[in-house]
C-alpha positions as CSV (number, residue, x, y, z in Angstrom):
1,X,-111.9,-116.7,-199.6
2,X,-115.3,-116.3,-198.8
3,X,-118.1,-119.1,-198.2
4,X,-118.5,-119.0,-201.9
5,X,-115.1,-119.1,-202.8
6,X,-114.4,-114.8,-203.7
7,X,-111.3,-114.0,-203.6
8,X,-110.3,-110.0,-201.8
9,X,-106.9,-108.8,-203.5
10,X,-107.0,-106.0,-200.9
11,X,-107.1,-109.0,-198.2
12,X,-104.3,-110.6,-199.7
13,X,-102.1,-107.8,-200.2
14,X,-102.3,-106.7,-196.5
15,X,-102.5,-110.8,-195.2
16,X,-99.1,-111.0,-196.8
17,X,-97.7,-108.2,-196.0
18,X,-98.8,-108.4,-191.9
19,X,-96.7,-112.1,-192.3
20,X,-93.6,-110.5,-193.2
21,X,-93.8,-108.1,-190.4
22,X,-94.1,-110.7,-188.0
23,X,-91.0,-113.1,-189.4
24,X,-91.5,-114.9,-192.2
25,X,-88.6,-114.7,-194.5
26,X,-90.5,-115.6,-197.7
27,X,-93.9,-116.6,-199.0
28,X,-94.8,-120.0,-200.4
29,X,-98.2,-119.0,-202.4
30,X,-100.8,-121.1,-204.2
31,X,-99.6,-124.5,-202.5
32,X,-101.5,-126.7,-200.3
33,X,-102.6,-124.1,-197.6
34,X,-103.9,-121.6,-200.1
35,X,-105.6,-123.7,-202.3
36,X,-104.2,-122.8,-205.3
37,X,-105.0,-125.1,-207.8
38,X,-108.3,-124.1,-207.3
39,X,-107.9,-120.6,-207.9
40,X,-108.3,-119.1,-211.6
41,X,-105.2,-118.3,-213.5
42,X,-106.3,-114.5,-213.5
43,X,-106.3,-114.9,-209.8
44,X,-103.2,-116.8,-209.5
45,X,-101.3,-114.4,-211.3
46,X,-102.7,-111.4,-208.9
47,X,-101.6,-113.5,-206.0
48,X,-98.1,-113.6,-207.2
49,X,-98.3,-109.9,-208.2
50,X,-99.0,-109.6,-204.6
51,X,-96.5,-111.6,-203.2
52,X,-93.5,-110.6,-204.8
53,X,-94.6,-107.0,-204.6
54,X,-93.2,-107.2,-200.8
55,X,-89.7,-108.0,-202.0
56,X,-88.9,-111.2,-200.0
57,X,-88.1,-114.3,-201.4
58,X,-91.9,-115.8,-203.0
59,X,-92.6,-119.9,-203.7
60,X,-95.5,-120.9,-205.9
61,X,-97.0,-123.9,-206.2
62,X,-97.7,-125.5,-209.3
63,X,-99.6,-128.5,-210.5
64,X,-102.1,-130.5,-208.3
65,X,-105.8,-130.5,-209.8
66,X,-108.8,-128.1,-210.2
67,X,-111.0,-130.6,-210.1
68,X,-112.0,-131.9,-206.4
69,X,-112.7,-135.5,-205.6
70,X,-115.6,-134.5,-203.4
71,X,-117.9,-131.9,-202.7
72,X,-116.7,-128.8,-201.4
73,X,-118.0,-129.1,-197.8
74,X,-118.5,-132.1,-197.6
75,X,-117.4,-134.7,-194.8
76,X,-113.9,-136.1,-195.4
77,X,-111.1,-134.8,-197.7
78,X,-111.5,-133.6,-200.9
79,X,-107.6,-133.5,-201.5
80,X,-107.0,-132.8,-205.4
81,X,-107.3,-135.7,-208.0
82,X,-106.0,-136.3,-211.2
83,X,-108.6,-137.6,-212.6
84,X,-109.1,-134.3,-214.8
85,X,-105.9,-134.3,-216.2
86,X,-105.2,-135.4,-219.4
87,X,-103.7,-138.8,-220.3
88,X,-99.9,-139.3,-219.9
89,X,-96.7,-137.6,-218.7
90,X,-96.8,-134.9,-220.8
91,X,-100.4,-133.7,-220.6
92,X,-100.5,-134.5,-217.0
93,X,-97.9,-132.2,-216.5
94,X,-98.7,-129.3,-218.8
95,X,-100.5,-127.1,-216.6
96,X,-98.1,-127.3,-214.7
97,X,-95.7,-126.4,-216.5
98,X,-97.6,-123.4,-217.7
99,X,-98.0,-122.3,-214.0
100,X,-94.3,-122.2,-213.7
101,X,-93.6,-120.3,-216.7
102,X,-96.3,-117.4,-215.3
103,X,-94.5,-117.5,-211.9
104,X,-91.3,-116.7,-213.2
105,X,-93.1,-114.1,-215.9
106,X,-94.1,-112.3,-212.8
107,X,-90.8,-112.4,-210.9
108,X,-91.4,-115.9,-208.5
109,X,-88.0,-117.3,-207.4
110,X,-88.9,-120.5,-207.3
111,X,-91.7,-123.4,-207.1
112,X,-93.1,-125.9,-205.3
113,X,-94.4,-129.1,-207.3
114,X,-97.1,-130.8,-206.1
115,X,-96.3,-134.8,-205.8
116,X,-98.6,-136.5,-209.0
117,X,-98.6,-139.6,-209.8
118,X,-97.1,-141.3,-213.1
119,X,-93.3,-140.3,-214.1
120,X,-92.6,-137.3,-211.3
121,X,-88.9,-137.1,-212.8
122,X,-90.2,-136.4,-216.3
123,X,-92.8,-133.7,-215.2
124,X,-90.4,-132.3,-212.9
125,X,-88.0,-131.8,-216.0
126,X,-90.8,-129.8,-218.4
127,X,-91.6,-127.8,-215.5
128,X,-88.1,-126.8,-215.8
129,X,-87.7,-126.3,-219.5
130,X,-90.6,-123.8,-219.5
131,X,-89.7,-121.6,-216.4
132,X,-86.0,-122.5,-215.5
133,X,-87.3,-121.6,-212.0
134,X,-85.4,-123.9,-208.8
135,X,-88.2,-126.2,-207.8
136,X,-88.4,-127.6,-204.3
137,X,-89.9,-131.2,-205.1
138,X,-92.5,-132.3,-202.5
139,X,-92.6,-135.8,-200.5
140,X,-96.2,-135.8,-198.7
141,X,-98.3,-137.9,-196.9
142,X,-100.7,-138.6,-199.6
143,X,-98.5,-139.5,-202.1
144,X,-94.9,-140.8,-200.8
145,X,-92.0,-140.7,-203.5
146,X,-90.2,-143.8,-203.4
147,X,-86.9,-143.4,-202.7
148,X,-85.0,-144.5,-206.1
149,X,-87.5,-141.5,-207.9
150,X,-86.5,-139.1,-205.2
151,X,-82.6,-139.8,-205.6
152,X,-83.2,-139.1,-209.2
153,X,-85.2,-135.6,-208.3
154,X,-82.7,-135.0,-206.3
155,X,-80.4,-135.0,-208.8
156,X,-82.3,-133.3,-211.6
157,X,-80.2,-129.9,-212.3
158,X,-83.6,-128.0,-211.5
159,X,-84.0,-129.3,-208.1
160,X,-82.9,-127.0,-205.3
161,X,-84.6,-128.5,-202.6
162,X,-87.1,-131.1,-200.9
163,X,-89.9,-130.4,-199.2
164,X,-91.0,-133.4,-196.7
165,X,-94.4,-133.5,-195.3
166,X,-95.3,-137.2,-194.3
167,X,-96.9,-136.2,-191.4
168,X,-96.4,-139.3,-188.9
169,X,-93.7,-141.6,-190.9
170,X,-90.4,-139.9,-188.9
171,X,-88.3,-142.5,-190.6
172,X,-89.5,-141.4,-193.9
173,X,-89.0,-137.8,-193.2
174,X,-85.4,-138.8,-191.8
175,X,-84.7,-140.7,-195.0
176,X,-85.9,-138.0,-197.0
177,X,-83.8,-135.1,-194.9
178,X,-80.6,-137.6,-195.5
179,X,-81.0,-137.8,-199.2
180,X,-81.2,-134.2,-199.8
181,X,-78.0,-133.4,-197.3
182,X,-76.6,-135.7,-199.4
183,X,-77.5,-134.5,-202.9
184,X,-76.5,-131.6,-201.4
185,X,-79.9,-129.9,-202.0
186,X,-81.8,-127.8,-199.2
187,X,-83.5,-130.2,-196.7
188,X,-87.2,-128.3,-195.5
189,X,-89.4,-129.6,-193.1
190,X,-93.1,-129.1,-193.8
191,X,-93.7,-131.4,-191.1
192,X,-96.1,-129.1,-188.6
193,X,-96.3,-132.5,-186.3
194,X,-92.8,-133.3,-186.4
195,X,-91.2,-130.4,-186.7
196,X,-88.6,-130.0,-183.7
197,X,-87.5,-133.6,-184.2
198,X,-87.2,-132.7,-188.1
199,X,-84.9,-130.1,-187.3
200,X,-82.7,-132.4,-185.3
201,X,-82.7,-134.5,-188.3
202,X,-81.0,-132.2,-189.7
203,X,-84.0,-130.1,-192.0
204,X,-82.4,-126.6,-192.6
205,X,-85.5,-124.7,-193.1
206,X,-89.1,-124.6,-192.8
207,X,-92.1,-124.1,-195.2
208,X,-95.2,-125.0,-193.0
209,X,-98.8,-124.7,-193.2
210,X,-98.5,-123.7,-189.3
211,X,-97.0,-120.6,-190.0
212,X,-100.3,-119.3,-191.8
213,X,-100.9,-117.5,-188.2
214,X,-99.2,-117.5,-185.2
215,X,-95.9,-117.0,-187.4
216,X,-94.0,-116.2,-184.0
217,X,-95.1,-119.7,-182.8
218,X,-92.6,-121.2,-185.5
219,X,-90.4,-118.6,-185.9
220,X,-89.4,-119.1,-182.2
221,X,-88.4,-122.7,-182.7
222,X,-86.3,-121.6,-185.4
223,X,-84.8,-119.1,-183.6
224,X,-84.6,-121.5,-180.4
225,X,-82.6,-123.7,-182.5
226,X,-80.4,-121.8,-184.4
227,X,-79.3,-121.2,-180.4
228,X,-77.5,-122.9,-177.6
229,X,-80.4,-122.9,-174.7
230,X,-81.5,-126.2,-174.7
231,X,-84.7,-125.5,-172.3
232,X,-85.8,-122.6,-175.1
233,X,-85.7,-124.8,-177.7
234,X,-87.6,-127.2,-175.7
235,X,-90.2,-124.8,-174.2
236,X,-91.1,-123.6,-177.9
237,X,-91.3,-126.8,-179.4
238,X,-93.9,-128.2,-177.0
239,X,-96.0,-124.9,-177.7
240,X,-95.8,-125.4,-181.6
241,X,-96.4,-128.9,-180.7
242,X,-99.7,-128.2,-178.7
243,X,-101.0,-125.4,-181.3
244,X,-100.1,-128.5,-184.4
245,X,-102.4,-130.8,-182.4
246,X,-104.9,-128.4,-182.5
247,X,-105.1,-127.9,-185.8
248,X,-103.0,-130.7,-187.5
249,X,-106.1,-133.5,-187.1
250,X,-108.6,-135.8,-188.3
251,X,-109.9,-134.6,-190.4
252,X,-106.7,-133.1,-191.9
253,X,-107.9,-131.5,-194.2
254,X,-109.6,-129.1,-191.9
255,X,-106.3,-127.5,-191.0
256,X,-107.0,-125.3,-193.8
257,X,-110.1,-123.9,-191.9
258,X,-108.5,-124.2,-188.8
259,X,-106.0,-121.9,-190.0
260,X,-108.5,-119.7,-191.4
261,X,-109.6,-119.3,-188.2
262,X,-106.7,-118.3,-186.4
263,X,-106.0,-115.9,-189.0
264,X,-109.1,-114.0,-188.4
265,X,-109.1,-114.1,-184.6
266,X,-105.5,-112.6,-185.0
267,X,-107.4,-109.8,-186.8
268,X,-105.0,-110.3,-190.4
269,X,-108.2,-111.5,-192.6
270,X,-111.8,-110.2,-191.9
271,X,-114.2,-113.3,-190.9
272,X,-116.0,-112.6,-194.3
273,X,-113.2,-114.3,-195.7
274,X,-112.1,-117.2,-193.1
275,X,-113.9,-119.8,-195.3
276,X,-112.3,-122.9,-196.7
277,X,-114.9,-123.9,-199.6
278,X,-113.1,-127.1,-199.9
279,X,-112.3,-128.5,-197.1
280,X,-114.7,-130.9,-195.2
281,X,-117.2,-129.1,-192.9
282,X,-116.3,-128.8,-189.1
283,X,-118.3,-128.5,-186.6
284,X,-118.3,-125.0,-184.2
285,X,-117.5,-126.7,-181.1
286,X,-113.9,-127.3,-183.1
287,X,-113.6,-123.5,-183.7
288,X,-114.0,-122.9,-179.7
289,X,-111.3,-125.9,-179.2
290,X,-108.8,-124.6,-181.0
291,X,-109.3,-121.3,-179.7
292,X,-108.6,-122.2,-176.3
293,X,-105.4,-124.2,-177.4
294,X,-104.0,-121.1,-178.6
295,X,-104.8,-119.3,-175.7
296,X,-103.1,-121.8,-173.6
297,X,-100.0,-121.5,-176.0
298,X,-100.0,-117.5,-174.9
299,X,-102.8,-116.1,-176.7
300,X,-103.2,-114.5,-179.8
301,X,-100.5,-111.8,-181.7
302,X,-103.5,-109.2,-183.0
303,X,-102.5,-107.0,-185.2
């Protein structure tokens, strides 16, 4: 985006495409990371054009609010409300559902629900009737799911997978990893500050705002893991650990930005378009710290 909050298709296309060629195996779109329920359903549906035009498996995340609960800009988070959603279940979760039924008109495999407040089993369950896409539910650090509600998403026909991202709670994220092992639903980690401990919980794959840049950073604990080198595994998750700390911190929602950032000084968006409209502001001195934690982590992989 730029400062304004323009979206470049061109941008995308090529943004995407330059993260396939450096590892990912699939795109999660419109979640968390690329603000997506911010974004116009016009745009949202050229995002996913986008996305599934490169033929790997594509995510899409659904629900959360358009509405932010501060100025874009401003200091502190302005993490999505609710507050602009209509009353009860059912009109809380309709956008929603209507997202999901556009992702799979334009070929998505599956989504990712944004946690909400109110009765997460019964919104889970029309997001299903109106796109019979899998949906990974999502346990984050805003907005924990108890653990009787996530045994029962868990076990909701739909549910393919749980995404955990509780950011500092490791015995939540453990609890979480168990329960979905056990469901026998994919356990992911999302947890960018806990990630190599997460996959020694047992987590089985990875959707992470980390891998926004610096894919190779991740995908090298992944492929460290999947191993039998000890010291490799070691060696990459202390420098994914350093780059998280650099950009997984108060305030947290500036890892958006951060990310933004890193993006552009690995040449795959132009710095017209490494603007977070809303996230909190950060101040330039940040933008030089992280810059020299990634250098410290091996530099940057320009395209």
């Amino acid at each position: 985006m730029t400062a304004s909050g323009e979206v470049d298709l061109g941008v995308v296309s090529r943004y995407f495409a330059g993260l396939v060629e450096d590892g990912v195996d699939g795109l999660a779109v419109l979640a968390h990371t690329g603000r997506g329920p911010y974004l116009a359903p016009d745009v949202r549906a050229a995002v996913i054009e986008r996305a599934v035009a490169l033929g790997v498996p594509v995510l899409v995340g659904v629900g959360g609010s358009s509405e932010p609960s501060g100025t874009p800009n401003a200091s502190g988070s302005s993490e999505p409300s609710d507050a602009s959603e209509p009353p009860g279940a059912a009109g809380r979760f309709a956008r929603a559902a209507e997202e999901a039924r556009v992702a799979a008109s334009l070929g998505a495999h599956g989504v990712l629900v944004f946690p909400a407040e109110g009765d997460r089993l019964g919104g889970h369950d029309a997001i299903w009737r109106a796109a019979r896409l899998p949906m990974i539910a999502f346990d984050l650090y805003t907005r924990p799911c108890p653990p009787d509600t996530m045994l029962d998403l868990l076990r909701h026909p739909g549910v393919a997978g749980l995404k955990t991202a509780l950011l500092s709670d490791a015995m939540g994220c453990q609890r979480a990893i168990s329960l979905a092992r056990q469901e026998g639903r994919l356990a992911i980690t999302g947890e960018d500050r806990m990630f190599g401990p997460s996959l020694l919980w047992g987590a089985e794959a990875a959707l992470v705002g980390l891998a926004a840049a610096s894919v190779g950073v991740t995908a090298a604990v992944m492929d460290a893991y999947r191993g039998s080198d000890l010291r490799a595994f070691d060696a990459a998750s202390a420098r994914l650990d350093r780059l998280a700390t650099a950009t997984f911190t108060e305030p947290m929602e500036g890892y958006v930005q951060r990310m933004l950032w890193l993006a552009a000084a690995e040449g795959r968006i132009p710095e017209s378009h490494a603007h977070d409209p809303y996230g909190p502001s950060l101040p330039e001195q940040e933008r030089a710290r992280v810059m020299s934690t990634v250098v410290s982590t091996g530099g940057f992989a320009a395209r």
